[in-house]
VOPAGU-2260 file (C-alpha; in pm, 1 decimal, decimal comma):
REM VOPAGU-2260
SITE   aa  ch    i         X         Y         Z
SITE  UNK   A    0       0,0       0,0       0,0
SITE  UNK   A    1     151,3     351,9    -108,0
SITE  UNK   A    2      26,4     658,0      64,8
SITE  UNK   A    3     139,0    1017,4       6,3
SITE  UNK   A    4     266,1    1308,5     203,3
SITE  UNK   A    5     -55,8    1489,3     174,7
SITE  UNK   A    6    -237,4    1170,3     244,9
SITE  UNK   A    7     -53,6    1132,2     619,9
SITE  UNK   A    8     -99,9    1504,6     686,5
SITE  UNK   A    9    -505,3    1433,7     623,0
SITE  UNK   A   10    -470,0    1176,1     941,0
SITE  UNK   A   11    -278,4    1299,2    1127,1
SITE  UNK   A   12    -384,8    1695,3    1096,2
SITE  UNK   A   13     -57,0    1779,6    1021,2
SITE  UNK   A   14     145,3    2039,7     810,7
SITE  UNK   A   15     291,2    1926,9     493,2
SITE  UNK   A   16     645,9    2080,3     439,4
SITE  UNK   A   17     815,2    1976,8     104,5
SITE  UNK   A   18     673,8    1735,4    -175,5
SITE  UNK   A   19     273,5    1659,7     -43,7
SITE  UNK   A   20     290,5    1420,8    -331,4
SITE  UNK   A   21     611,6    1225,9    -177,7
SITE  UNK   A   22     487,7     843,4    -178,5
SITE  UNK   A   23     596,3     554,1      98,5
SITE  UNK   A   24     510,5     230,1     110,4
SITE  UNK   A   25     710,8     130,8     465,7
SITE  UNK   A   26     799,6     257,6     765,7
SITE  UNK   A   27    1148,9     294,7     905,1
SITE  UNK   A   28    1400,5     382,4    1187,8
SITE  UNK   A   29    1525,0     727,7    1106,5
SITE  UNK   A   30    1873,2     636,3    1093,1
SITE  UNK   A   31    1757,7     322,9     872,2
SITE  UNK   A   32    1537,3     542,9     631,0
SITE  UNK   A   33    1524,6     480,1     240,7
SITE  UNK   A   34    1345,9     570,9     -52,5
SITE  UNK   A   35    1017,7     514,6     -21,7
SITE  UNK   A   36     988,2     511,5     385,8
SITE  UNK   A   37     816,8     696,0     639,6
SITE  UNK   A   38     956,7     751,8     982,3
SITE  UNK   A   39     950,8    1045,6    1222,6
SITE  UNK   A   40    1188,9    1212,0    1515,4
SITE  UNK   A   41    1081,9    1319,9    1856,4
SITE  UNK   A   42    1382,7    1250,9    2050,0
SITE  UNK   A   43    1675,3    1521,4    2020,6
SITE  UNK   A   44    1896,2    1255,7    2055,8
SITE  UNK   A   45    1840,0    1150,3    1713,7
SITE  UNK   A   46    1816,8    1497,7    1506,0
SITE  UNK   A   47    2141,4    1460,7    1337,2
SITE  UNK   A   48    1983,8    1175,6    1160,3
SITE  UNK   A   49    1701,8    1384,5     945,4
SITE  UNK   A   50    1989,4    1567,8     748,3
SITE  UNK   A   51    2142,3    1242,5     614,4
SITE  UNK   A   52    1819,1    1010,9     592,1
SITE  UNK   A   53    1690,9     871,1     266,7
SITE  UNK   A   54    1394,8     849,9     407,7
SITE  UNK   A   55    1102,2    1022,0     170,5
SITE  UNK   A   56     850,8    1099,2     475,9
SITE  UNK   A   57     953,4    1195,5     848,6
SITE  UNK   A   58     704,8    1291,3    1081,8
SITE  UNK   A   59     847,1    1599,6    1316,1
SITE  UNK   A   60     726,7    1862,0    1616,7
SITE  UNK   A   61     559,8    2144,0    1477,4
SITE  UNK   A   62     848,9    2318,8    1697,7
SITE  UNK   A   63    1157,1    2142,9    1483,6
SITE  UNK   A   64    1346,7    2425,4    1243,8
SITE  UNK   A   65    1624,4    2280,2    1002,2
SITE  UNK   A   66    1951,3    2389,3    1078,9
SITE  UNK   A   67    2104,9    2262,7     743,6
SITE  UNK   A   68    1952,2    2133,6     392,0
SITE  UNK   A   69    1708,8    1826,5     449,8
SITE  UNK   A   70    1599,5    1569,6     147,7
SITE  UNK   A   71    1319,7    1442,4     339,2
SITE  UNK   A   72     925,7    1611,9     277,1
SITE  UNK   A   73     844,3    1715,9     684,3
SITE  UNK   A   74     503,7    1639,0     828,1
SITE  UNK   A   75     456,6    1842,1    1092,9
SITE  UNK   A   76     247,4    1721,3    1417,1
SITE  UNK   A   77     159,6    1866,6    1786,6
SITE  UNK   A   78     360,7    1554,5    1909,0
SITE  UNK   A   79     563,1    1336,7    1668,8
SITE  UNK   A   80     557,4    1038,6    1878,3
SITE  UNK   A   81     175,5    1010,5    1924,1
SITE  UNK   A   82     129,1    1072,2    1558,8
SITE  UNK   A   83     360,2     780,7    1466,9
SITE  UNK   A   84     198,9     573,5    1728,4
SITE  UNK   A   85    -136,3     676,5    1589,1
SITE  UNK   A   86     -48,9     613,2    1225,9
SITE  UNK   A   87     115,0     277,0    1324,8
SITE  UNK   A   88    -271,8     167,8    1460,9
SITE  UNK   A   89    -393,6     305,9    1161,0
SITE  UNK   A   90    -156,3     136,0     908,7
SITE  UNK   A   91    -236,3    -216,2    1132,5
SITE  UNK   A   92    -621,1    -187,5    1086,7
SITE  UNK   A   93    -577,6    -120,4     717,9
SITE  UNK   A   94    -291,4    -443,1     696,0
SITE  UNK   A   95    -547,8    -663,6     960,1
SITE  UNK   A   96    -909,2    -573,6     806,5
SITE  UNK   A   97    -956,8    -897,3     560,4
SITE  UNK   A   98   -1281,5   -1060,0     549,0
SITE  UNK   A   99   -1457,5   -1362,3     363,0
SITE  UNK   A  100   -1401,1   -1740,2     441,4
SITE  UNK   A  101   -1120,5   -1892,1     299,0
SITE  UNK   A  102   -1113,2   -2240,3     123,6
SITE  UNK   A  103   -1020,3   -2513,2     241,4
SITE  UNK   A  104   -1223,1   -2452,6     590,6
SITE  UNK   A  105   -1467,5   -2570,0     811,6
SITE  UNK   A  106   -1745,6   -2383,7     953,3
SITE  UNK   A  107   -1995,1   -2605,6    1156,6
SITE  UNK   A  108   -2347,1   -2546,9    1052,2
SITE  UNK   A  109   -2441,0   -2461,5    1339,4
SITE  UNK   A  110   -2221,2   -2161,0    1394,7
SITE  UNK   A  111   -2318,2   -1819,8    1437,1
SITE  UNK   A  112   -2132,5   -1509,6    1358,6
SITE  UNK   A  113   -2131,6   -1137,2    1289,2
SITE  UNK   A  114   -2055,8    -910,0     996,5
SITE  UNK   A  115   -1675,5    -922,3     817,7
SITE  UNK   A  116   -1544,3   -1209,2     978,0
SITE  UNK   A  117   -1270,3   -1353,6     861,1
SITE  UNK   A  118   -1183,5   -1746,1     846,0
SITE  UNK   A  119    -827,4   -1813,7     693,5
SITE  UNK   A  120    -752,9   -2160,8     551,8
SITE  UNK   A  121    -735,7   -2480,6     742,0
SITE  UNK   A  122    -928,4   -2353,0    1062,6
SITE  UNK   A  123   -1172,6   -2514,2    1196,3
SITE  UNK   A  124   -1484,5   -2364,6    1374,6
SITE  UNK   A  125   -1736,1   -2629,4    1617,7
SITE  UNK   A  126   -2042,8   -2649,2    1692,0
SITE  UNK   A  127   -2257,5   -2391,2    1837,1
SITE  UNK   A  128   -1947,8   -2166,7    1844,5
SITE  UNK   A  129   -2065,2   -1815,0    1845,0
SITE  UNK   A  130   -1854,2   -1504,0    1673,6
SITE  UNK   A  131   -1867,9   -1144,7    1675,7
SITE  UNK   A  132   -1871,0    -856,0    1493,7
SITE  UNK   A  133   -1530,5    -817,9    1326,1
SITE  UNK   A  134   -1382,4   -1101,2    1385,0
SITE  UNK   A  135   -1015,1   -1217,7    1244,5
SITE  UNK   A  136    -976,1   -1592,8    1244,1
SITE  UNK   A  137    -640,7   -1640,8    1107,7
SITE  UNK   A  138    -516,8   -1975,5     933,9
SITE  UNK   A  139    -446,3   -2329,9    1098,1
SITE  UNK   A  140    -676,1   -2226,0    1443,9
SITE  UNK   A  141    -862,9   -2432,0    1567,0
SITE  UNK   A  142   -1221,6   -2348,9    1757,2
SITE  UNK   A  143   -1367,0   -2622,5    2027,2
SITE  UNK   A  144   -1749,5   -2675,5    2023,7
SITE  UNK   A  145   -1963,7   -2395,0    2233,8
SITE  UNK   A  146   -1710,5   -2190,1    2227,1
SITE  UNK   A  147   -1799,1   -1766,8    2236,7
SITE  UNK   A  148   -1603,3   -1505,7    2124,1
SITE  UNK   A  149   -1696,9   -1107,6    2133,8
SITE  UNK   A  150   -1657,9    -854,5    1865,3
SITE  UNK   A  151   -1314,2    -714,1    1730,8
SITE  UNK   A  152   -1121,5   -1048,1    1787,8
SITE  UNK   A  153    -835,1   -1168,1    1640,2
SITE  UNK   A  154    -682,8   -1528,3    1664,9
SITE  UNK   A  155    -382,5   -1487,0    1471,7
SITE  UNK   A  156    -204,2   -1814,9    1318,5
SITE  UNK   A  157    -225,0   -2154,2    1495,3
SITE  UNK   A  158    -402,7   -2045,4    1776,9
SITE  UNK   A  159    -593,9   -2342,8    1938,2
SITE  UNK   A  160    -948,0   -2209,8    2159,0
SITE  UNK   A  161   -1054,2   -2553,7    2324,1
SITE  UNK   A  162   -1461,3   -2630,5    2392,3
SITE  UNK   A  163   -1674,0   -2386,6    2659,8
SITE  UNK   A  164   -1409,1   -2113,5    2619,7
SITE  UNK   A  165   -1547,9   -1753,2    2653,8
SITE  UNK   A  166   -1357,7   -1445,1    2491,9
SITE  UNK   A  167   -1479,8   -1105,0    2514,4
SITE  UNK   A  168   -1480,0    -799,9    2281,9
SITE  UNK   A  169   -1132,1    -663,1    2161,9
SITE  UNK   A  170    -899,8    -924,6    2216,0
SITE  UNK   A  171    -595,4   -1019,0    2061,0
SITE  UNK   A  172    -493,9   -1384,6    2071,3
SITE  UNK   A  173    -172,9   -1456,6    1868,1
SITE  UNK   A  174      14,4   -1769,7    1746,1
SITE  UNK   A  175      61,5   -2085,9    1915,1
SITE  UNK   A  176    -135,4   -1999,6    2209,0
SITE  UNK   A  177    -344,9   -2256,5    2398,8
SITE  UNK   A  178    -684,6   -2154,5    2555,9
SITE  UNK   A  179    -867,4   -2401,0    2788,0
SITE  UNK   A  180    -660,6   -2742,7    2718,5
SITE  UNK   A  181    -649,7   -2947,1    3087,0
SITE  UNK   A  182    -535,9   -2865,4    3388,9
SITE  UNK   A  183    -278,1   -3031,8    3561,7
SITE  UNK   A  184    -457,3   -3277,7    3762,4
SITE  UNK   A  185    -392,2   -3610,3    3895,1
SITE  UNK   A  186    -486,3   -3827,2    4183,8
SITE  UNK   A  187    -212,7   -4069,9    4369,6
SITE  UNK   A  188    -258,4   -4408,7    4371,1
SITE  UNK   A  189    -128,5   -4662,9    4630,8
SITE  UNK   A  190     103,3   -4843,7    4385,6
SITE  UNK   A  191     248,0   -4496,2    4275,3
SITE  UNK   A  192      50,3   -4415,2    3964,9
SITE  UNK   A  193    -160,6   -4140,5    3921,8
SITE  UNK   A  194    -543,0   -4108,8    3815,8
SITE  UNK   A  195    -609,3   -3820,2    3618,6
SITE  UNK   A  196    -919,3   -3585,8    3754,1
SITE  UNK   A  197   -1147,0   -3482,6    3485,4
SITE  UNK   A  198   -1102,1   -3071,8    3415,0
SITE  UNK   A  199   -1482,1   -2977,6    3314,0
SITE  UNK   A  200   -1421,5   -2618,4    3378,8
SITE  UNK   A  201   -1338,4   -2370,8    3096,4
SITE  UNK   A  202   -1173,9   -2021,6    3000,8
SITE  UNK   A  203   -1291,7   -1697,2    3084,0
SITE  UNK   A  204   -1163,2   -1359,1    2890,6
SITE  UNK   A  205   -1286,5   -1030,0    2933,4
SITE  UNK   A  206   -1289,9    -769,9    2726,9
SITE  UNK   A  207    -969,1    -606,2    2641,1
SITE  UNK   A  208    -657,5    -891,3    2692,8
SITE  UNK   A  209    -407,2    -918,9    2468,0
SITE  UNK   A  210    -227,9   -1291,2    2480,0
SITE  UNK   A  211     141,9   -1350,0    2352,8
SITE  UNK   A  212     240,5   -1604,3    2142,8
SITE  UNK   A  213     269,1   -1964,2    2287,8
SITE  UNK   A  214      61,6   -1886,8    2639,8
SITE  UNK   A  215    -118,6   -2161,9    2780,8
SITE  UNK   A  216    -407,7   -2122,1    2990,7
SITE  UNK   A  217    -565,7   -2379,4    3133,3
SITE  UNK   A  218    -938,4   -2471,6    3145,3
SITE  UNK   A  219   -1046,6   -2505,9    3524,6
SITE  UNK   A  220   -1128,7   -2825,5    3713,1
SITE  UNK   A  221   -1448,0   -2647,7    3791,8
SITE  UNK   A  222   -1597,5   -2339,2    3760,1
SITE  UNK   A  223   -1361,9   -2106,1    3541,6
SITE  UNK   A  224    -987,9   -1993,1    3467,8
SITE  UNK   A  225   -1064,7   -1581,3    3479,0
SITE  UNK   A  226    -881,9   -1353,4    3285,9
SITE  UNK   A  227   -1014,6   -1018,6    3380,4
SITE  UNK   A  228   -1035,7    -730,6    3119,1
SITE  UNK   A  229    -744,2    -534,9    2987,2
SITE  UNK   A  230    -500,2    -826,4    3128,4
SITE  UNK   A  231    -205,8    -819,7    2912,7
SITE  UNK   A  232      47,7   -1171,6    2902,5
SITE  UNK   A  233     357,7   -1168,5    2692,5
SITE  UNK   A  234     477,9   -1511,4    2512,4
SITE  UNK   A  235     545,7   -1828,3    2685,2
SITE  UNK   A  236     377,8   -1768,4    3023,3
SITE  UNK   A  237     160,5   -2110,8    3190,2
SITE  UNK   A  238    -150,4   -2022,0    3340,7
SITE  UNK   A  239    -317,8   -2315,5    3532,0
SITE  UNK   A  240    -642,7   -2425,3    3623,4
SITE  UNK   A  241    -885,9   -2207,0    3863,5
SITE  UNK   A  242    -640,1   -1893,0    3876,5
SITE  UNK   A  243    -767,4   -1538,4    3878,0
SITE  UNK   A  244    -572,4   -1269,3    3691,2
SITE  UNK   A  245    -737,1    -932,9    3804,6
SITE  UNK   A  246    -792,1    -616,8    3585,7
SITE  UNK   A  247    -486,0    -436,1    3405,3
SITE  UNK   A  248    -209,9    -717,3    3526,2
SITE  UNK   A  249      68,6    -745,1    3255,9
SITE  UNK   A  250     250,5    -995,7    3271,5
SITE  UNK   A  251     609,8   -1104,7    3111,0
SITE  UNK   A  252     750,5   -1420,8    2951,5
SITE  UNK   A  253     791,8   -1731,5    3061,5
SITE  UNK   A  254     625,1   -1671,9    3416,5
SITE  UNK   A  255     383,8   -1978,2    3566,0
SITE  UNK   A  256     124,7   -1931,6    3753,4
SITE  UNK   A  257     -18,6   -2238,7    4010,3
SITE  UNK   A  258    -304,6   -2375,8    4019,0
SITE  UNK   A  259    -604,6   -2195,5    4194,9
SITE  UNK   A  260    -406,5   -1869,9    4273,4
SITE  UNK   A  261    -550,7   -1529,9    4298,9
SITE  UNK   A  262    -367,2   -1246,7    4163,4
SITE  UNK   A  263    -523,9    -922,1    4214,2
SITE  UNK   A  264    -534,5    -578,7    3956,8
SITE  UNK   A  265    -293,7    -358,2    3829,0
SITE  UNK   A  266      -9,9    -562,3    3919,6
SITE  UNK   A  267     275,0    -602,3    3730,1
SITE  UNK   A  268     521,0    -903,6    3706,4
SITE  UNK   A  269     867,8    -976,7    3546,9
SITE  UNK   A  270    1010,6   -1252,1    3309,4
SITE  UNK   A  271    1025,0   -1586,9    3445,6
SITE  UNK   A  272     849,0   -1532,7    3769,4
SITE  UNK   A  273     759,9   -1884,0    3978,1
SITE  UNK   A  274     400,8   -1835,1    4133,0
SITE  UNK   A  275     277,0   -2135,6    4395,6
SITE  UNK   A  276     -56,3   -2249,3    4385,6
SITE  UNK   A  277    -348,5   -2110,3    4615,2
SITE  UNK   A  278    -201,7   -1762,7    4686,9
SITE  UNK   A  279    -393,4   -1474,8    4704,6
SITE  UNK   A  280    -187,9   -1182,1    4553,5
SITE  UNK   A  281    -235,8    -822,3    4660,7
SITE  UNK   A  282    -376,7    -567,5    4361,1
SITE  UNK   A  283     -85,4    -291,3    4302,3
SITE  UNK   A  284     162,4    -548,7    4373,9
SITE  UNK   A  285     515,0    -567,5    4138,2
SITE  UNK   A  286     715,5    -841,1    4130,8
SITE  UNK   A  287    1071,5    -838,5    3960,1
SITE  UNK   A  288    1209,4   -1079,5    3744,2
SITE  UNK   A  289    1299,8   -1423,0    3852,8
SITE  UNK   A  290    1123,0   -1407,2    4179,8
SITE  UNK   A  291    1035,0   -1727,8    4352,1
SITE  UNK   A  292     647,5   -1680,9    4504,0
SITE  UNK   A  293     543,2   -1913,3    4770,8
SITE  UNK   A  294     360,7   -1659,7    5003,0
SITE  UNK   A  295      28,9   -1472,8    4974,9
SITE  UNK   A  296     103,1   -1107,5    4913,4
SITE  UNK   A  297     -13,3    -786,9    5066,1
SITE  UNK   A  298    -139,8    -487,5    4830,2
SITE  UNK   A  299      92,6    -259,4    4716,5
SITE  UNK   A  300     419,4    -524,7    4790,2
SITE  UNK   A  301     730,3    -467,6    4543,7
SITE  UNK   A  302     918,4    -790,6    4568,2
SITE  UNK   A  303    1232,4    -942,4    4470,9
SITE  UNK   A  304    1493,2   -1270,5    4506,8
SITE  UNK   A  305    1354,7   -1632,0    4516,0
SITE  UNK   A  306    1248,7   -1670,6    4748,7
SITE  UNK   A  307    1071,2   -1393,8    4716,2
SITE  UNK   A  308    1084,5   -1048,9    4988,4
SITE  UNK   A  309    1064,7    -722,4    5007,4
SITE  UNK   A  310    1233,4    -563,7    4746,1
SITE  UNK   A  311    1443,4    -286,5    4963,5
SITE  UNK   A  312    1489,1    -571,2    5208,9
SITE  UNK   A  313    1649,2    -746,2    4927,1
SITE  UNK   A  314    1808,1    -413,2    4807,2
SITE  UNK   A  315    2045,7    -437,1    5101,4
SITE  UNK   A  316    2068,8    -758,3    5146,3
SITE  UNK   A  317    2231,7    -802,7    4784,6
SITE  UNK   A  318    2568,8    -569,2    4911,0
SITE  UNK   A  319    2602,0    -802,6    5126,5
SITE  UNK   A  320    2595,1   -1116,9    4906,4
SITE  UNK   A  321    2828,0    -991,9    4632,3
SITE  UNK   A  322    3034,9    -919,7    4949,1
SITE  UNK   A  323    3051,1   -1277,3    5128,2
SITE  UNK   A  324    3378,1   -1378,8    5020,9
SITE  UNK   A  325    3547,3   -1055,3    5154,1
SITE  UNK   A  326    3315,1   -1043,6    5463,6
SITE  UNK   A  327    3414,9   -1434,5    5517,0
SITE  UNK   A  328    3751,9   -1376,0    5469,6
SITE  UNK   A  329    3727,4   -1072,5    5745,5
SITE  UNK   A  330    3569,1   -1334,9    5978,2
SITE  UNK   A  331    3830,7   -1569,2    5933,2
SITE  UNK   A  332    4097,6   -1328,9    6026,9
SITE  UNK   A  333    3893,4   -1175,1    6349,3
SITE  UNK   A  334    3878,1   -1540,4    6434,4
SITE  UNK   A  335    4217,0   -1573,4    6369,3
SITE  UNK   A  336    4360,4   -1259,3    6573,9
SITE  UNK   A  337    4150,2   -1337,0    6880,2
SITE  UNK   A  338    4263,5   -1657,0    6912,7
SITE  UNK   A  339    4620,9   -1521,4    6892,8
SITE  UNK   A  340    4524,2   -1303,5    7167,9
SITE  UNK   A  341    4372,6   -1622,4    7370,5
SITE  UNK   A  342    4674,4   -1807,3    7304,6
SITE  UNK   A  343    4867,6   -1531,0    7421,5
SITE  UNK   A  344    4753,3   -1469,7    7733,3
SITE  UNK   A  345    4741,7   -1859,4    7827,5
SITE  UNK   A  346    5099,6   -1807,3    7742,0
């Protein structure tokens, strides 16, 4: 898709300065511009760049005044940033809005959905499965029986939504992702086997989540798996049966989350966090990277180490461990002087 100068300036209400009939097809890091790019500058940092780039478009402060000869035709915005950021959600919609059912596909008979949905190849929809308004069903997912989802969803490539699952309005599910397979349940036996208790549970999303590539969330063993609205989970994270992710959470990759734990709103929590099972965590609450959880969690509670404490607790405490082999080595020499002086005086 090639839009012009003049084009951009119509979106963004800004002020075209140079060529309005400059064309660009892609977007680009200043420094990385070329023919036929857009990009923009709001950070001083980089202002040396828009004299040299090949870029054809860059998006600038209304404030910016060229202090040598530029190439590039000059948008000028309120706030370059936002306008990039704005025209980056505009380009996506206009890349993202197919429709129609692709061939080959199934589509149970029984299905019901909205206007401009769209059904990529090889995907496969159940029965009774209702569908929004809007609704992007990218190639190779699949779609369990009864399952609901709201308006303005997208399932991008591969993404597997098991039976009874519920997904609100304005979510984004992407590749590989899991939604509603079993929990990890099993019963032992006297003779050291295990019996595995049926999960007949599902999925809840609410409106608003956004779920990275590869997350696996796990149907409940009853009752429901809740993932409250505006929830955001980067790639790789395991989410087990029963738990409760409260409003606004984010949460980074490669974290797991026990089964039947509650973690309250607004919280946010680092890469490759370990979470026990039936906790109760605080809303507010941030938890750095690597922590260890095994203890419910007060509101408000910044944590760090694993195990997991306070996080100026562990602050200090963390002088002191890069310090142990001095401090021993201190010890070992008071040690050693006062039993000079014991010797001594038994001399």
């Amino acid at each position: 898709m090639k839009f012009t100068a003049e084009q951009i300036a119509g979106i963004l209400e800004g002020e075209v300065v140079g060529n309005p009939m400059a064309e660009v097809s892609r977007l680009s890091k200043i420094e990385e511009g070329i023919e036929g790019s857009l990009t923009f500058l709001s950070n001083p940092k980089y202002q040396n760049y828009i004299y040299s780039t090949k870029a054809s478009v860059t998006i600038v402060n209304d404030t910016f005044i060229a202090e040598a000869p530029i190439t590039t035709t000059l948008i000028k915005v309120i706030d370059a940033y936002s306008a990039f950021s704005k025209l980056l959600e505009f380009y996506n919609q206009v890349k993202l809005n197919k429709s129609g059912i692709e061939q080959p596909s199934f589509l149970s008979d029984s299905v019901k959905y909205g206007e401009s949905l769209y059904l990529g190849s090889f995907s496969y929809v159940g029965q009774n499965v209702v569908l929004g308004e809007n609704v992007k069903i990218y190639p190779n997912c699949f779609l369990g029986d009864n399952v609901v989802v709201g308006d303005n969803v997208i399932l991008f490539a591969g993404a597997k939504i098991y039976s009874e699952t519920i997904i609100g309005n304005n979510c984004t599910i992407h590749s590989g992702a899991i939604i509603g397979s079993d929990g990890f349940g099993f019963a032992p036996n006297p003779d050291g086997t295990y019996t595995k208790i049926p999960q007949i549970g599902n999925v809840i999303i609410e409106d608003n989540v956004d779920i990275g590539s590869c997350t696996t969330i796990d149907r409940a063993t009853m009752g429901s798996t809740i993932i409250r609205k505006g929830v955001k989970l980067d790639n790789q994270i395991q989410i087990a049966h029963n738990v409760e992710i409260g409003e606004n959470t984010v949460i980074a990759a490669q974290t797991g989350v026990a089964g039947s734990t509650k973690i309250g709103k607004n919280g946010m929590i680092g890469g490759q966090v370990g979470i026990s099972g039936h906790l109760t965590i605080g809303n507010n609450v941030r938890i750095q990277a690597q922590c260890g959880v095994g203890r419910n969690i007060k509101d408000n509670e910044i944590l760090q180490g694993s195990p997991a404490f306070g996080y100026n607790d562990f602050s200090k405490s963390y002088v002191h461990f890069k310090n142990l082999p001095k401090i021993v080595a201190e010890i070992e020499e008071l040690k050693k002087q006062i039993l000079n002086q014991k010797n001594g005086k038994n001399g």
